[in-house]
C-alpha positions, 0 to 999 in steps of 0.5 A: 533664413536663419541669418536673417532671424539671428540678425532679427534677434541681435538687433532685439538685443540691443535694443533692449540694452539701450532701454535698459541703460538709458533707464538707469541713466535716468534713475541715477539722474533722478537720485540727485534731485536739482534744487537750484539752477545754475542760472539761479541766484542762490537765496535763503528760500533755497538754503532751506530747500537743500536743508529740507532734501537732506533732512528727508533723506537722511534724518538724523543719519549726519553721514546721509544727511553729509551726502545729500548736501555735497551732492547739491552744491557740487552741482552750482556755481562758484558763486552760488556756493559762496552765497551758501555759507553765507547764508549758513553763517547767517542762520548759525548767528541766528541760532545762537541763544541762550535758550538753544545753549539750554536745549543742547545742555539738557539733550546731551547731559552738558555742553562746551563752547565748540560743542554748542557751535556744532550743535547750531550746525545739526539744528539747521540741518534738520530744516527750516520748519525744525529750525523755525520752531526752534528759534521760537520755543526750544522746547519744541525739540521734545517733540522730535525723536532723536536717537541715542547714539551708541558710538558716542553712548548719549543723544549725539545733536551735533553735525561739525561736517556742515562746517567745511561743507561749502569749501569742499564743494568749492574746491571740487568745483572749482579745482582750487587750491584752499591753502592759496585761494582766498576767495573760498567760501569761509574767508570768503565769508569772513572778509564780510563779516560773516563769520561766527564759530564757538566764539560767538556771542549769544543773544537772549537771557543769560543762565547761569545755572543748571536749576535753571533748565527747567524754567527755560526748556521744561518740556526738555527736562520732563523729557531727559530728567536724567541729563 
């Protein structure tokens, strides 16, 4: 009688293990929500919805938001990485404008050439709805509540990780070599012609000074009177 109890228990037991493990199996699988499908062609419309899941997940923590992108490419294709960064290098082309160099000038104080490159980064990955409305009306951006960064001591708008970012997933995907593989996403890109970094031409109208901010972002100016 009491083996049979004690045989009663220990199965119990391992029930309630399995319950428990296979819980936080499927509480880890639901951490990396799936975005796209292998079998899916990656397009804008799903660019933009991995931009949007790290946006949520991170705001503008640039660690969080690093994470949650890696942690969607790394579960596509070959293929449908190389279709990322071109798309990326097609909304990092599309944002940049004289209006948008404005907006950093003035969120940041000033800006550099590789600084607004890294900055046209940071805006696509807060989404497409903030990129949209950007592209529209920098002045939009005022609306947003960018933290003051203490590690760099002003509002830090800049996300370079997103650079890399598709070669990384490639690399780990694959299990390439980038230094002899050419078909990594960015050559890949730019044997396309698509590739625009801190050299890129801006399109818009051209300023030439800082009095004339105002004109362009006032919304920005009233906001960051000091920059």
């Amino acid at each position: 009688m009491f083996k049979c109890l004690l045989l009663i228990i220990t199965v119990l037991s391992l029930t309630a293990c399995g319950q428990t493990n296979s819980n936080k199996q499927s509480n880890n699988s639901a951490d990396t929500q799936t975005i796209l499908t292998k079998s899916q062609k990656m397009d804008t419309a799903h660019f933009w919805k991995i931009m949007d899941h790290s946006f949520e997940k991170g705001k503008f923590n640039n660690k969080l938001r690093e994470q949650a992108i890696l942690e969607q490419l790394v579960i596509l294709t070959p293929e449908q990485i190389q279709e990322f960064e071109i798309i990326f290098q097609q909304m990092n082309k599309k944002s940049s404008t004289w209006e948008n160099f404005a907006a950093q000038t003035v969120i940041e104080g000033s800006s550099t050439d590789d600084r607004f490159y890294y900055f046209r980064c940071w805006l696509i990955s807060l989404g497409q709805k903030n990129f949209d409305e950007t592209l529209k009306n920098p002045d939009y951006l005022a609306s947003l509540d960018i933290p003051f960064n203490e590690r760099y001591g002003f509002i830090y708008c800049q996300f370079e990780e997103l650079i890399p970012m598709a070669d990384r997933a490639y690399e780990i995907v694959t299990k390439k070599d980038p230094s002899k593989d050419t078909t990594f996403p960015r050559p890949h890109a730019d044997k396309l012609g698509l590739f625009y970094d801190s050299s890129t031409d801006m399109a818009g109208i051209e300023w030439h000074s800082n009095d004339d901010l105002p004109k362009i972002v006032p919304l920005l100016c009233k906001k960051y009177p000091d920059k």
